[in-house]
C-alpha positions in Angstrom: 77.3 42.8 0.4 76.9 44.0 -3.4 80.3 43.0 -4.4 79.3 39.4 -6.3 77.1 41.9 -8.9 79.7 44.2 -8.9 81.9 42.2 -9.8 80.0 41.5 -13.1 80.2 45.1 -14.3 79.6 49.4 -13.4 77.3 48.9 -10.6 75.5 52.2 -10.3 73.2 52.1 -6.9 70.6 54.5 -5.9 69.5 53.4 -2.3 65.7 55.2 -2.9 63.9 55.7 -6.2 61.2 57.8 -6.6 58.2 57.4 -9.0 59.3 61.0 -11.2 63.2 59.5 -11.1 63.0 56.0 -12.6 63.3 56.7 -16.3 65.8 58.8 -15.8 67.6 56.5 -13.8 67.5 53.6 -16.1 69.4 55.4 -18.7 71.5 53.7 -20.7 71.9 51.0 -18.5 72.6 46.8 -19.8 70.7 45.6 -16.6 68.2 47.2 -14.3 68.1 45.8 -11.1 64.8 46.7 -9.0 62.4 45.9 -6.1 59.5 47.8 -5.4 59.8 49.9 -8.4 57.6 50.5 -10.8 58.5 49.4 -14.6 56.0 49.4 -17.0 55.5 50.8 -21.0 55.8 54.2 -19.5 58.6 53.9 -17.7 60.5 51.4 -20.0 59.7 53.3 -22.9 62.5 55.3 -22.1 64.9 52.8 -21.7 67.7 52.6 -24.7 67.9 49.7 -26.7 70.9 48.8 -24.6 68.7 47.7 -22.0 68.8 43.7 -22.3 67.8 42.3 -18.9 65.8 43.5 -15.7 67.2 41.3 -12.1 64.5 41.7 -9.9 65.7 41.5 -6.3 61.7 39.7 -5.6 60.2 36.5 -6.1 56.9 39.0 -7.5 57.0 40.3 -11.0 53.6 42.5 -11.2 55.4 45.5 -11.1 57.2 45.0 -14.7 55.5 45.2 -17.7 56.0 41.5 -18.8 54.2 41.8 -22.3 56.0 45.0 -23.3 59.8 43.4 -21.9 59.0 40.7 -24.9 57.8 43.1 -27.7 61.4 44.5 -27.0 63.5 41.5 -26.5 64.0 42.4 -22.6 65.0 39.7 -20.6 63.0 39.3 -17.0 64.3 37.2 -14.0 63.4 36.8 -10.1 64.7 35.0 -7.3 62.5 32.6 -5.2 63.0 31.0 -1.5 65.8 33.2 -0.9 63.9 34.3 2.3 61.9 31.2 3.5 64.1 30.6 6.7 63.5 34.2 7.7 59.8 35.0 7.3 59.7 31.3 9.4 61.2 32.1 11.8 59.4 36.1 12.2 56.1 33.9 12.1 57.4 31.8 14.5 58.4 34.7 17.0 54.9 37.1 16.7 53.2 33.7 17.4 55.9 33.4 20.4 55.3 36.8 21.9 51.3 37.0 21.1 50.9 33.6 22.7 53.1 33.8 25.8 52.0 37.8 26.2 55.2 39.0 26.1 54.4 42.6 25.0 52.4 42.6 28.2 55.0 41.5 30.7 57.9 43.4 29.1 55.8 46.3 29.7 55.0 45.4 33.2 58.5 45.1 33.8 60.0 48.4 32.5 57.7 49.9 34.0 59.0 50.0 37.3 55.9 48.2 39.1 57.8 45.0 38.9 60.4 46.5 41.7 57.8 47.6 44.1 55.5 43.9 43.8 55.3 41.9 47.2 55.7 39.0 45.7 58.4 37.3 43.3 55.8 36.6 39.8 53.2 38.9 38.7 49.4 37.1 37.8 49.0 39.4 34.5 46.8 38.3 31.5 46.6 34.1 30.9 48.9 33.0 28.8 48.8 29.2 27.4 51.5 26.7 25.8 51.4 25.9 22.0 52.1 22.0 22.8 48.3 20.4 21.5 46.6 23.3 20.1 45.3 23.4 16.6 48.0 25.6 14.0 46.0 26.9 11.0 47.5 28.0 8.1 46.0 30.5 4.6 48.3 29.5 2.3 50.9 26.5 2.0 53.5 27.6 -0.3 57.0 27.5 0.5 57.0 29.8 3.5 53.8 27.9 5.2 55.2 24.4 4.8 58.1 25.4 6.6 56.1 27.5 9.0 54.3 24.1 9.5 57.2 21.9 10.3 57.8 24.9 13.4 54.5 24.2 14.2 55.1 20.8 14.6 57.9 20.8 16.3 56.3 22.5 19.1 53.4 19.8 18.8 50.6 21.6 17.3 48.0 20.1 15.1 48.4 21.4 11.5 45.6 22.4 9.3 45.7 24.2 6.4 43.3 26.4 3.9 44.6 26.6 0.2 43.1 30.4 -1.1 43.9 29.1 -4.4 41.7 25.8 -4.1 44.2 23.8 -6.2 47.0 23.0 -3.0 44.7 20.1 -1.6 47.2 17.4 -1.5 49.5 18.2 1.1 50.3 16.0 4.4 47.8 18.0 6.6 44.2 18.5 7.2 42.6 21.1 4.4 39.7 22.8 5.4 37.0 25.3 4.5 38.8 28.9 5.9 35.4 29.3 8.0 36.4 26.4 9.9 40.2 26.8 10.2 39.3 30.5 11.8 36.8 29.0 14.1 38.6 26.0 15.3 42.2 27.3 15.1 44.3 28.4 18.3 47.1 30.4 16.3 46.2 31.3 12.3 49.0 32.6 10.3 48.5 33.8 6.6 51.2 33.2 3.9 48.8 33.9 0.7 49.7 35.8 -2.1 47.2 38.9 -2.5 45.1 37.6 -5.3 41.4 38.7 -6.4 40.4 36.0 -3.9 42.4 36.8 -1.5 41.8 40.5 -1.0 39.9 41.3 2.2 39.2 37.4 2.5 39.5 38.2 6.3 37.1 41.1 7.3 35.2 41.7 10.2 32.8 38.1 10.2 35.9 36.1 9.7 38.0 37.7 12.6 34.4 37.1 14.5 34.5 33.6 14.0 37.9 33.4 16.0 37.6 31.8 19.7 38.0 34.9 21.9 42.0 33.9 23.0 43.3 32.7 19.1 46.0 34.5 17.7 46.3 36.0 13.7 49.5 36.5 12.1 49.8 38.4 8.9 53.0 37.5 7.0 51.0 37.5 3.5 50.2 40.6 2.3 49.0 43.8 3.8 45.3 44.0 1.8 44.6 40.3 3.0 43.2 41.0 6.3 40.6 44.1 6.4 42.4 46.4 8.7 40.0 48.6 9.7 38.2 44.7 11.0 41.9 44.1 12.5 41.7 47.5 14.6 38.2 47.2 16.2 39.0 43.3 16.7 41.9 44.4 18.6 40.5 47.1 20.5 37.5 45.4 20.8 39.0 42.3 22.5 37.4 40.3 20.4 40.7 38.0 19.7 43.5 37.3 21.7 46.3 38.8 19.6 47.5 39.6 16.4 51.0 40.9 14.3 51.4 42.2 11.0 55.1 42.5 8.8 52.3 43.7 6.1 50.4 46.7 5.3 47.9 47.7 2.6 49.9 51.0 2.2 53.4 50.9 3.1 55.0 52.6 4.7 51.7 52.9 7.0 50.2 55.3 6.8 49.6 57.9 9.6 45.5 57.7 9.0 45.4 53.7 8.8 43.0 51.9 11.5 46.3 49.7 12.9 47.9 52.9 13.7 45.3 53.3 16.5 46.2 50.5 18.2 50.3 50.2 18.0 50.2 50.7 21.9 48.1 47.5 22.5 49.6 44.5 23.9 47.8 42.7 21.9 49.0 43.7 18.7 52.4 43.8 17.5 53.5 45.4 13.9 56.9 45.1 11.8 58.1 47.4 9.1 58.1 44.5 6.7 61.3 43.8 8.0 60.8 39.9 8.1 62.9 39.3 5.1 65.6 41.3 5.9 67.9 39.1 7.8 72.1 38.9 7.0 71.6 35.5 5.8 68.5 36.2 3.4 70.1 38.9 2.3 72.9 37.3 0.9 71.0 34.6 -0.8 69.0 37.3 -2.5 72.5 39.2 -3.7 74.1 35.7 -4.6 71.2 34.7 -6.6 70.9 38.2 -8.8 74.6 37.6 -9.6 74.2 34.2 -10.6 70.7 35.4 -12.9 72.5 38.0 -14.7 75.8 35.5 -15.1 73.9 33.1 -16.5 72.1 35.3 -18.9 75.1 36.6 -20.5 76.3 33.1 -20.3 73.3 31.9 -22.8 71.5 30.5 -19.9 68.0 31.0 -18.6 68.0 30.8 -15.0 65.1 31.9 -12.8 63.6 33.8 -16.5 60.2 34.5 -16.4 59.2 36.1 -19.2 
């Protein structure tokens, strides 16, 4: 899958990086490539001045040291969209699972009680269609327009809250996040974490949900107080929720949502939603073209 970058050049890969190894590691390398690593004066400070560019493999740059990368003349680049399809369509399958109970019934199934019932179905927990309820959506970038056209398709209402207060003109209904929570059968987040946006969702917000609505977390882990999460889930105080995000990842042993992993109400992905073949390959195609084109003279996808 990395042969279009190593084409380009000595590709050197380390599949994990820790912390104590990235200056190291950088060397006397032409072009870092890097996700989820930190590179800031520190670290870059020990970079050679044959270091001319840094590929990120994210759409997110707050791990690089911007302002240092132009006192020396480093080059920064991203990729953006390169996942859209795929975090859609994980939305679209927690919402799937949490709204038709299928955690439950799977579980019923294996089991074993399934073989022994008297009858053909089994009357477990209510379970309800998504045709006519209300969709809300935190955050209508690229990922929640495209989670909205699923939503649509399936013939939900739409409604949308922008976190940043500036995404108001958009072909659905905006509306105060009190009342999206309140009024919303299924609520998905797609927000960036922001100083607004950390912990916007805590324990009153959660409590504003009608007891049977649904929360999907696709945004970022620190969005949605987890220790409110936990007790809302335990607590039955919604109907379901799922998480591809954590505020410390991996998750930790000692976080709140650990507690409740077993509940068929909640359902938890090892931020995984990104990670399809297809999205994948995008991402690799798109790095290849970014450092191409900077060698080439260009400046596609630069950011600093």
């Amino acid at each position: 899958m990395l042969d279009p970058i190593a084409r380009l050049g000595e590709l050197i890969r380390y599949d994990a990086t820790a912390p104590a190894q990235t200056g190291e590691r950088i060397g006397e390398a032409t072009v870092v490539i890097a996700n989820k690593v930190t590179l800031d004066r520190r670290v870059l400070e020990s970079a050679t001045d044959a270091l001319r560019l840094i590929a990120l493999t994210a759409t997110g740059t707050n791990n690089v040291d911007l302002a240092f990368c132009r006192e020396r003349g480093i080059a920064v680049t991203n990729v953006a969209g390169y996942s859209t399809e795929s975090v859609a369509q994980h939305t679209l399958a927690f919402v799937l699972q949490l709204v038709g109970r299928l955690p439950y019934y799977q579980r019923y199934v294996a089991s074993g009680r399934y073989h022994d019932s008297p009858i053909f179905t089994h009357y477990g927990p209510a379970w309800h269609e998504l045709s006519g309820k209300r969709w809300g959506i935190v955050g209508l970038g690229a990922i929640g327009r495209r989670v909205a056209e699923l939503a649509r398709a399936f013939a939900c209402e739409v409604v949308y809250h922008s976190t940043s207060g500036s995404n108001t003109d958009q072909p659905y209904q905006h509306l105060p996040l009190d009342e999206l929570l309140s009024t919303s059968a299924v609520i998905t987040v797609h927000a960036p974490l922001t100083d607004a946006t950390r912990g916007c969702i805590g324990r009153r917000e959660l409590g504003l949900m009608a007891d049977d609505a649904v929360i999907v977390n696709m945004g970022r882990g620190g969005i949605i107080d987890e220790q409110s999460l936990a007790d809302a889930i335990a607590e039955g105080l919604i109907g379901g929720a799922a998480t591809d995000v954590f505020s410390n990842e991996p998750l930790r042993r000692d976080s709140p949502l650990a507690a409740v992993l077993s509940n068929d109400r909640f359902i938890a992905t090892p931020h995984s939603a990104w990670l399809s073949v297809e999205a994948r390959r995008r991402l690799i195609d798109e790095v290849a073209e970014n450092i191409a084109a900077f060698f080439a003279g260009g400046r596609r996808n630069r950011v600093d």
